[in-house]
N, C-alpha and C positions, 0 to 999 in steps of 0.2 A: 454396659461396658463395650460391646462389639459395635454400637454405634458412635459412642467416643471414637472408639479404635477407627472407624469409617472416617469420620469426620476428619480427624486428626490428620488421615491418609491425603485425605484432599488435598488438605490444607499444606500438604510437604510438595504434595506433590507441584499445586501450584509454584511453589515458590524453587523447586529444582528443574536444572537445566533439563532442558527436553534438546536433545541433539542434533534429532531431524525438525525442529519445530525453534530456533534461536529467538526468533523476533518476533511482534507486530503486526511486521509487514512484510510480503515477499520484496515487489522492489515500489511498487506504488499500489498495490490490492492490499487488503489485510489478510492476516490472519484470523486463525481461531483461539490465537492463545489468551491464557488469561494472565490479567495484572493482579497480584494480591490485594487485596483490602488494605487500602491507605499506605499503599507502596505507587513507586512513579517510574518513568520513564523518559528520555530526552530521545529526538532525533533530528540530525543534520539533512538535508536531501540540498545536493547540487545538482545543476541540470546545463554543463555548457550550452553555448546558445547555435554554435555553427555547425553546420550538419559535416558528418564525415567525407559525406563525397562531396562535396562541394569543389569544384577547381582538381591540380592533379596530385599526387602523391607529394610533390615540392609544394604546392600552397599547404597543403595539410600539417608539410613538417616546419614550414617559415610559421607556422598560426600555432606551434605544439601541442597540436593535434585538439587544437579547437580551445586549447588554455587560457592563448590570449582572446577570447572574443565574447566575454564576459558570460554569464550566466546566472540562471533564475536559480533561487536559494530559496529554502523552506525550513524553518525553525519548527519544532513541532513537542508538546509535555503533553503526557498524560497519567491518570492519576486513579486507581482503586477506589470508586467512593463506597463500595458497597462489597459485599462478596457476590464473583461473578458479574462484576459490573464495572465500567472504565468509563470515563470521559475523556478528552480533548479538545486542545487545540492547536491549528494548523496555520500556519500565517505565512505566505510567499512573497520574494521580492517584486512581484507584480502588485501587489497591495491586495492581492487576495485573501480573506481569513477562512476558516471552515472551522465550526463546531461539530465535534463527534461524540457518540456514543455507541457502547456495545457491551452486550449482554448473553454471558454463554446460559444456552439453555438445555443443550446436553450434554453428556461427558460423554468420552471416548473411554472404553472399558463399562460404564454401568450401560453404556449404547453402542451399537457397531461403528456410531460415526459422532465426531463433534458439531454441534449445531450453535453458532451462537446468531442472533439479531442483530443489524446495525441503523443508525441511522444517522443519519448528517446534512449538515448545511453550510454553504459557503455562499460568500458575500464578494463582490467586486465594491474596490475603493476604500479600502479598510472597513468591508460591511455596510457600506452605506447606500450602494446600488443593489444592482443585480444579482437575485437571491436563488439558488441552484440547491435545490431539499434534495435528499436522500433516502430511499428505505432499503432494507436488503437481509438476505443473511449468507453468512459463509458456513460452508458444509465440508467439513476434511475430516481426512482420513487418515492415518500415520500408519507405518509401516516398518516397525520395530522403534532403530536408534536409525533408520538408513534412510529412508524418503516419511512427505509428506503429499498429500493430494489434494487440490482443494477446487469446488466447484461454486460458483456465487451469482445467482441472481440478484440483480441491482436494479432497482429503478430509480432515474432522477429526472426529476420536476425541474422544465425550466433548464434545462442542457442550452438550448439558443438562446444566450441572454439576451442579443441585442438583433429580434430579427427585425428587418427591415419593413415586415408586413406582417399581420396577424397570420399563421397557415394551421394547419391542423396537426401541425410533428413537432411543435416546442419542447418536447420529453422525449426522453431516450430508454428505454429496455437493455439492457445488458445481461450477457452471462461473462463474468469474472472464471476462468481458466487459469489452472497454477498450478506448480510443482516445486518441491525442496527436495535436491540429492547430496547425502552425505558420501565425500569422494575421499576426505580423510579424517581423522578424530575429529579437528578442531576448523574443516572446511568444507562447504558445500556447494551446490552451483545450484539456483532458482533462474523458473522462466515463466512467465506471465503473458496472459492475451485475453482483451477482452472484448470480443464481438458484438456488436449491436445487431440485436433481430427486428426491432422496430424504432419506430420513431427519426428522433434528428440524428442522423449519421454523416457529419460532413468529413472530409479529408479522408484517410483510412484509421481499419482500428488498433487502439494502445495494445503496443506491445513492447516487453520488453525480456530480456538475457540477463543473468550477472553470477559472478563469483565472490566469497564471500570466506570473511577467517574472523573465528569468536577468537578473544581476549578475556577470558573474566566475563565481567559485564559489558564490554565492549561486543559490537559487531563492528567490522568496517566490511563493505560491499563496493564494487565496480563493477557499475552497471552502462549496457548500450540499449538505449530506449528509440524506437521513431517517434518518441514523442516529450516532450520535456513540465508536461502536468504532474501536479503529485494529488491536489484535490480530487474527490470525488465527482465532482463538473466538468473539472479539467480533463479526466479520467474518459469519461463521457463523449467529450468532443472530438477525442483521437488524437492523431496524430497530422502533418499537413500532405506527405506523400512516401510512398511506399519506398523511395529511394533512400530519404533521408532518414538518418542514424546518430545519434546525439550519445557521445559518451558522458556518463555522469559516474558520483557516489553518492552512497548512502552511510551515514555512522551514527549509530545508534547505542546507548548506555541504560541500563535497567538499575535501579537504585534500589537494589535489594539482591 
C-alpha cells in the first residue's frame, strides 16, 4: 500500500502545476519538467528578424519595434510516450526540423536535484541536409513555489553545418545556464546563457531574458534574445554580435 501510495504521489504530482517550474522550456534551453504519459504539449516560438539597435530610436518606432520586419517561427508538439519519457518535434520557418527526446532520471525530493537525459537532432531543408545530433542532460533544482535553477551540459555533433573546409571544431561543448523567478502568483521572469567551452563558437554566445504570465494551461512569454535559434544547432551557433537584440515570444499550452 505505501508504495501505491508513492506511485500515485508521482503520478499527481507530474501532472500539477509546479509554479516555479511552468513549461518545457525556459525561453530556447529546456527544462527538466516532466510530460505525463500520453499527455502532449503545443508551442508557438516567434523570433522577429531586426535587431533592436539597428538605426535610431525613430527607425525602431517607423518598423514597430522590429513587427514589421518579418520573423522565424517555430511550431513545436510533444507527447508522453512512456512514463518519464517525452518525444518531439520542432520545425522552423527556416525549414529546419529537430527530433527530440528526454528522459527524467531523477526526481527532485527522492534526489536533492532533478536529472533528466536529452537528446536531439535537427536537419537543415526539411531534414534533408545538414544533420546537427544532440546529447545532454539538464540538472535543476527548484526552490520551493519561488525559483528554479538549471545547469546543462550539451554537446552537438555537427554545430558547423556548412564549413567551408574540413577543420577540427565541427562540434560544439556547451554549458546551458538558466534561471525561473516567481515575481507573482501567476508570473515569472526567466534568463538563459549558454556558453561554449570548446569547439565551433562563431558569433557570440545564446542568450536570452523574458517575462512570462501562466493562463490555465496556457504560458505566453516575451522574450529579448541576441539570437533568434530555438533548435538545439541553432542553439549552438549563438548569436551574430553582442550588440544585437531581437525581441521575440514564446506561447505554449499543456493538454492536460
Amino acid at each position: 500500500m505505501v508504495l501505491a501510495s508513492t506511485a500515485a504521489t508521482f503520478a499527481q504530482d507530474d501532472t500539477a502545476i509546479k509554479p516555479a517550474e511552468p513549461d518545457f522550456t525556459l525561453i530556447g534551453l529546456p527544462t527538466a519538467l516532466r510530460l505525463p504519459k500520453f499527455k502532449s504539449a503545443f508551442r508557438v516560438t516567434h523570433r522577429f528578424l531586426r535587431p533592436l539597435d539597428e538605426g535610431d530610436f525613430g527607425d525602431l518606432l517607423s518598423d514597430f519595434f522590429g513587427l514589421d520586419n518579418g520573423a522565424q517561427i517555430g511550431l513545436e508538439y510533444r507527447f508522453g510516450i512512456i512514463p518519464n519519457g517525452q518525444i518531439g518535434i520542432h520545425r522552423t520557418s527556416d525549414k529546419t526540423i529537430e527530433f527530440f527526446a528526454q528522459y527524467g532520471l531523477l526526481r527532485q525530493g527522492a534526489s536533492p536535484l532533478e536529472v533528466a537525459a536529452l537528446f536531439s537532432i535537427d536537419g537543415t531543408n526539411n531534414f534533408q541536409d545538414s544533420y546537427s545530433p544532440a546529447i545532454g542532460a539538464v540538472v535543476s533544482r527548484r526552490i520551493g513555489e519561488y525559483a528554479a535553477f538549471y545547469l546543462e551540459p550539451i554537446w552537438v555533433n555537427n554545430s558547423n553545418p556548412e564549413p567551408k573546409e574540413l577543420v577540427d571544431h565541427n562540434d560544439t561543448f556547451m554549458i546551458g545556464l538558466g534561471a525561473r523567478i516567481r515575481i507573482r502568483p501567476t508570473v515569472t521572469i526567466a534568463g538563459e546563457w549558454a556558453p561554449r567551452v570548446s569547439g565551433y563558437e562563431p558569433g557570440v554566445n545564446h542568450g536570452a531574458v523574458a517575462i512570462e504570465k501562466r493562463v490555465g494551461g496556457h504560458l505566453f512569454q516575451l522574450n529579448f534574445s541576441n539570437a533568434i535559434g530555438t533548435t538545439m544547432g541553432q542553439i549552438a551557433r549563438g548569436g551574430p554580435a553582442t550588440e544585437d537584440w531581437y525581441l521575440g515570444f514564446n506561447i505554449s499550452r499543456k493538454f492536460f
